[in-house]
N, C-alpha and C positions, 0 to 999 in steps of 0.2 A: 350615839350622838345625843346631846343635851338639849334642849328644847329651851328658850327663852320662856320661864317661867310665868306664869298668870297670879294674878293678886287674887287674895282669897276675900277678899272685900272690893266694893271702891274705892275704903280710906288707903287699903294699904299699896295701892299704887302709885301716890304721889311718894311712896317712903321707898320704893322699889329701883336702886341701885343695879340699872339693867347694866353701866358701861362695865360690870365685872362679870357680865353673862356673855358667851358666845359658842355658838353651834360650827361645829365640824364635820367637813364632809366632802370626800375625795381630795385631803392634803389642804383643805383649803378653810383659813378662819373666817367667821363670819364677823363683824363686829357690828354694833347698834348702828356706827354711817352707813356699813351697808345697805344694814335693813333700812333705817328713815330713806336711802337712795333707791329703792327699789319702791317702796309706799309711793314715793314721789312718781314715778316710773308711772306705774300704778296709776294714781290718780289723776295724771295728765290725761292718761289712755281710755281711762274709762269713764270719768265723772262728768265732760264739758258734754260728751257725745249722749251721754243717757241722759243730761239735763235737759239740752236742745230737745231732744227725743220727747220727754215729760212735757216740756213747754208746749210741744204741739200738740201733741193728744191734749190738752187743757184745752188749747181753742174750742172744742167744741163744743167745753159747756159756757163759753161766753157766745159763740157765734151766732146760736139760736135766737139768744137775746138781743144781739144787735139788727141782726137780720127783721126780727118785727119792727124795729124803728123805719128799717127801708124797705118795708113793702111785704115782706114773706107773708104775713097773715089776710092782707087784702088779693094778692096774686092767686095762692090757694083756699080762697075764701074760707079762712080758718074763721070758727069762731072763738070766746075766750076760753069755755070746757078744753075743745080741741086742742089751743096751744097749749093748756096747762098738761094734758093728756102725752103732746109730743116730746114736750120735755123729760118728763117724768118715764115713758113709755122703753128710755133709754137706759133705766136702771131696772127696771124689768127683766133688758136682755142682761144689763152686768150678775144681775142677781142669779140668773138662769146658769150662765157660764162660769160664776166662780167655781162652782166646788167640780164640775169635770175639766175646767182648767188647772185649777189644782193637782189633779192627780195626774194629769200631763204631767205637769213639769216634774211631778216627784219620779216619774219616768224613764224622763228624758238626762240624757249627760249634761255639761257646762254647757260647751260650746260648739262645735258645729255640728248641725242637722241633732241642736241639744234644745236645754233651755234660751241660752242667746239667741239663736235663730229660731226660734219661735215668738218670742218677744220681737224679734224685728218681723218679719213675716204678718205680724198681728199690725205690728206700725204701718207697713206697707198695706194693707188690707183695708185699715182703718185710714190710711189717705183716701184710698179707692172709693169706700163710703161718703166721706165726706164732703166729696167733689161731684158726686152724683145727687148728693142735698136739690143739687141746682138744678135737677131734669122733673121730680114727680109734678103734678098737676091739681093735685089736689093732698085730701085728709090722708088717707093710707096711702099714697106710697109714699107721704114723709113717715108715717109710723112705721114702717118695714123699717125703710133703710136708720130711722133713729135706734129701732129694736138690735139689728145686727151691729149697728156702731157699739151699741153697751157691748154685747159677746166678745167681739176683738178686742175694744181694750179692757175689758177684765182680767186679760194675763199680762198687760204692763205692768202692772205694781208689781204683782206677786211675782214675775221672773224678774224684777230691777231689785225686790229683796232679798230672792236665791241668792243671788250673783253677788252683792255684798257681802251676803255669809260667808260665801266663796271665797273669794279676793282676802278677806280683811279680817283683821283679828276681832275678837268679842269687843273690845274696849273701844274698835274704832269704828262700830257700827252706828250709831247714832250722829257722829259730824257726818257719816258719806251719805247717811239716809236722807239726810235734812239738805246736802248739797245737790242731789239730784232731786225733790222737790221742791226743792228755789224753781224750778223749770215755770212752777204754778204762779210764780210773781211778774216772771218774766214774759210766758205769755198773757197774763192779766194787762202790764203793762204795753207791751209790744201790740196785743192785740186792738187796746183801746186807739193807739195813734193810728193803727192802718186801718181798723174802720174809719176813722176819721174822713181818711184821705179818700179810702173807697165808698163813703157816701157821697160825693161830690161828681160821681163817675156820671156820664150821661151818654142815653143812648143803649145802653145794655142793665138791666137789673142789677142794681149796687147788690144784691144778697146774694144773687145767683155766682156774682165775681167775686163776693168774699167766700163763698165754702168751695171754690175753683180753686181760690186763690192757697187758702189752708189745706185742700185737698193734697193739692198738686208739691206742697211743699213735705207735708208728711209722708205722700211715696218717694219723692225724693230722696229724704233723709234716709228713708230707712234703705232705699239700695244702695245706699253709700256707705252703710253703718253692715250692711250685710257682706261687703266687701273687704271690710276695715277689721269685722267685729276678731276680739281673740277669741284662740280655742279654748283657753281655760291657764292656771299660770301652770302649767308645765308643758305648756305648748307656746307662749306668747310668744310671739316673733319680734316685738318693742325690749324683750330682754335678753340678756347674756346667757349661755347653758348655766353658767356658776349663780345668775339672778334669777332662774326661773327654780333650781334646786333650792333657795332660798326663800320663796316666793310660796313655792311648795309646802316647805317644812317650816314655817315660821306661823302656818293654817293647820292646826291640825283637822277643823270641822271643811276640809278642802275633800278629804277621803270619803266624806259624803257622798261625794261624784263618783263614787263606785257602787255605791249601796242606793239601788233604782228599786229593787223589790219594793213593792206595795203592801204593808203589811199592816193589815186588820189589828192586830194587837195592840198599835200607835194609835190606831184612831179611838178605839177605846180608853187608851189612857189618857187620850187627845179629850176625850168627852165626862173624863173623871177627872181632870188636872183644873183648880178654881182658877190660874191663872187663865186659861185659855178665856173663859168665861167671861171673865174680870175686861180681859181687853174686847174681846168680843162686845159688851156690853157698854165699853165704851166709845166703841165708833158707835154703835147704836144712838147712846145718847147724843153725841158732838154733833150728829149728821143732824140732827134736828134742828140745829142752828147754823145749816149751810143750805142753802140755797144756791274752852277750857268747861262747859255744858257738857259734855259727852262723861264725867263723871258720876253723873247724879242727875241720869236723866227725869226721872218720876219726880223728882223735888222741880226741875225745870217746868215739864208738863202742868205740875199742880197746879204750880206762880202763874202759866200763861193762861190757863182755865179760871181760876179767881181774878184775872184783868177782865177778863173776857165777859165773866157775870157781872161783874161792875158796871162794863160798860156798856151791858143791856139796860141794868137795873136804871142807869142813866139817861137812855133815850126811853125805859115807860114810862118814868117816874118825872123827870122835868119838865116842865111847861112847855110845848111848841112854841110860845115867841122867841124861846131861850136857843135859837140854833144854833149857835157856836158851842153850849153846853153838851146840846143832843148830839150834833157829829163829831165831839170829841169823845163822846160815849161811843159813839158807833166804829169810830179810829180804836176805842181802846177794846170791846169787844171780838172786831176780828182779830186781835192779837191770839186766840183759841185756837186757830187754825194752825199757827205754826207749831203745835205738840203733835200734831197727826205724823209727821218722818219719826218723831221720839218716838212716838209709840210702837211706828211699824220696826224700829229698828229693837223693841224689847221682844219683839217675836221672834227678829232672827238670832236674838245674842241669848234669849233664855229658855227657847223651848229646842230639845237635842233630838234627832232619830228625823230621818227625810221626810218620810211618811208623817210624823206625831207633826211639825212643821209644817209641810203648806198643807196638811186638813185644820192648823189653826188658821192660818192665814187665809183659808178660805170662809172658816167662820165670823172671821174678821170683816172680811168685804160683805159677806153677805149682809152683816150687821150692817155694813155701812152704807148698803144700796138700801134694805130696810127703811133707813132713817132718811134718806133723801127723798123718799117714795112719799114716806107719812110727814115730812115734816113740813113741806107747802101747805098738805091741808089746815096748819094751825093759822095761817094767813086767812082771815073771813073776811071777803068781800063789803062785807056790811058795814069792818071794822075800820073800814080804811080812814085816814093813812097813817093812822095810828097804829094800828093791829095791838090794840093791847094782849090779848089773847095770846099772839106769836111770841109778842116779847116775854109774857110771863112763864109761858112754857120753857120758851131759850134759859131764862134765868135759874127754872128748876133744875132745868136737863143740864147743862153745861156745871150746875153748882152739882146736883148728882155724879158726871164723871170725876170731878176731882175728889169726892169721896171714895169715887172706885178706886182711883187712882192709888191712894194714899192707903187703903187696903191692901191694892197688890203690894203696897211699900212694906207693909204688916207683913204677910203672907213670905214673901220673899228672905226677906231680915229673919224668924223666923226658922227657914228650911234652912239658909248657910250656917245659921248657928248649930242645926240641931246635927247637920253634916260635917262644920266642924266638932261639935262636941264628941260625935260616935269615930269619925277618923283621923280628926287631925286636919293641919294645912294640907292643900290636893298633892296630890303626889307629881311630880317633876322628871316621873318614869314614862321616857316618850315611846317605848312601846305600850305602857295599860293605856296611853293615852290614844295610840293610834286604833287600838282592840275598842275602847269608848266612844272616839268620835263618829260609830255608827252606829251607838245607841241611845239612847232617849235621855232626857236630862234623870229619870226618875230612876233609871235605870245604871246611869255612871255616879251614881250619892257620890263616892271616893274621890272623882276628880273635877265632877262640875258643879261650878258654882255660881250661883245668879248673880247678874246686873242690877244696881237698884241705883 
């Protein structure tokens, strides 16, 4: 059987005349409608439910902050150390649980009693927590329960970027990554109106009813989603036996899901590979500054990390009477944030071997709790409301990632060349292909080739 070939670049896929490619298998042709009809299959089943899913786990790092506006901090006689402490207190735990959540999932199957269900399990978990927000009394038991909220969803991301790998080819890793964290706009936005509404509540504590209210909806979600969730595509029950064979063989890196071994030699290559680093280093940096794209993703990232520094550079550098100048700086800074899907989806499309894989991915998040931890302290009390201090930091660190950035661009461009030059375009032999997609990218030179 022939395998729909992979472009040995990402120039040479716009030139990549798939309608004369088609896999056969059991008497049966596949053509490209099929497959765009099976994608589509696909993405109805899996993207609106993992976005919802995203969106909520998000509420919680707006809720704390709403919550002080209705009382949390006078109710548990917080003072300002302490709130800053509970906030913070919750990347702690995420930090604690990346990397042995990591090797869960490298563990675990897709789909049931796999990686899917464990990602939902953590959602339902993480409702449980954050509905309980509403009971402590004071300082520590909101820090418990904020500490274990980080440990649970620490394996949201990482199992929402397994399962991509999974599902979807190399080339359409970056739209699906970026459509399930849209979840993060949407509960930014969703969340601001219904506090709204739930500040007006009277008679019961507005904050106590908003992480009730978030709680109760993320356990929800998720035992609906644990009901719903598919087994993996040769099991979906949303597909045809003839669409799930196709669904199957049109992944090659899907054979993953049989290769669970834990294997020490990935993670060394894991901690000798500069890309791991590269992106590591760059949630580091990014997080300092939080508190027809699927081609060329790293050229996308750059452009949104140079808006980003701009429009810091704009709100330290313009006069405060000038506020329409300053919040249109501050509008065009978080434009940064939207390269964090690009990035997580260069993990799953260019680092190969399950183990070499989420040990990066967990050096990824660590980075990135890291940088949430340290990056309030650049806010000086002293400095307010200015914070020039924060801001010139943001402008370093955020002009620093796009430097990495454009490194990995180096680094990458680079290794496809020197892999085409020793072998040639990748080989289109879908058995070395199925023999490679359970070994490391370092490891398949012959048929894999990076995204840039």
């Amino acid at each position: 059987m022939a395998d729909i070939p992979r472009p040995t670049t990402p120039e040479s896929l716009a030139k990549q005349n798939i309608n004369d490619v088609a896999s056969e298998r059991l008497g049966e042709t596949w053509t490209v409608e099929d497959e765009t009809k099976v994608v589509r299959k696909i993405d109805w089943h899996l993207m609106p439910p993992m976005t919802v899913a995203y969106m909520l786990q998000f509420l919680d790092k707006i809720t704390l902050n709403n919550a002080s506006i209705m009382g949390i901090k006078q109710d548990l006689h917080l003072t300002g150390s302490e709130y800053s402490w509970a906030s913070s207190i919750f990347y702690f735990g995420y930090l604690v649980a990346a990397y042995p959540a990591s090797i869960g999932l490298a563990k675990l199957p897709l789909g049931k009693f796999g990686r899917t269900d464990a990602s939902l399990l953590s959602s339902i978990t993480w409702g449980v927590l954050l509905a309980l927000h509403a009971v402590p009394h004071n300082f520590a038991g909101l820090m418990v329960l904020r500490f274990f909220l980080g440990v649970f969803e620490s394996v949201i991301s990482p199992a929402f970027s397994l399962i991509v790998s999974i599902w979807y080819r190399q080339e359409e890793h970056a739209s699906r990554h970026s459509i399930w964290s849209a979840g993060n706009v949407g509960g930014s936005i969703v969340g601001s109106f219904v506090s709204f509404g739930i500040a007006h509540i009277t008679g019961f504590p507005a904050w106590k009813a908003l992480f009730i209210l978030y709680g109760g909806l993320g356990f929800l979600w998720g035992l609906v989603l644990l009901f719903l969730r598919p087994d993996g595509p040769s099991k979906a029950r949303f597909l045809t036996p003839e669409q799930r064979e196709l669904a199957v063989n049109r992944v090659s890196s899907f054979r993953l899901d049989r290769a669970r071994k834990y294997d020490i030699a990935e993670i060394k290559e894991a901690l000798c590979d500069v890309q791991t680093w590269i992106i590591a280093s760059w949630a580091l940096l990014t997080c300092f500054g939080n508190s027809a794209l699927t081609a060329m993703p790293i050229y996308v990232i750059i452009a949104l990390l140079v808006t980003g520094m701009v429009g810091a550079i704009m709100v330290r550098q313009v006069e405060a009477p000038q506020k329409g100048a300053r919040f249109f700086g501050m509008l065009l800074f978080s434009k940064f944030t939207c390269a964090f899907p690009l990035v997580l989806s260069l993990n799953a499309s260019n680092i190969g071997g399950q183990t070499k894989k989420t040990f990066a991915s967990a050096m990824f998040f660590i980075a990135y709790c890291v940088g949430n931890i340290a990056g309030p302290q650049v806010f000086i009390a002293s400095e307010a409301p200015s914070y020039p201090t924060a801001f010139a930091t943001m402008i370093v660190t955020v002009g620093g990632a796009a430097i990495v950035m454009a490194t990995l661009r180096v680094v990458l461009t680079r290794r496809n060349r020197k892999r085409d030059d020793e072998f040639g375009p990748p080989s289109e032999d879908i058995t070395e292909e199925s023999e490679d997609a359970q070994r490391t990218d370092w490891q398949s030179k012959k048929t894999f080739r990076y995204r840039y």
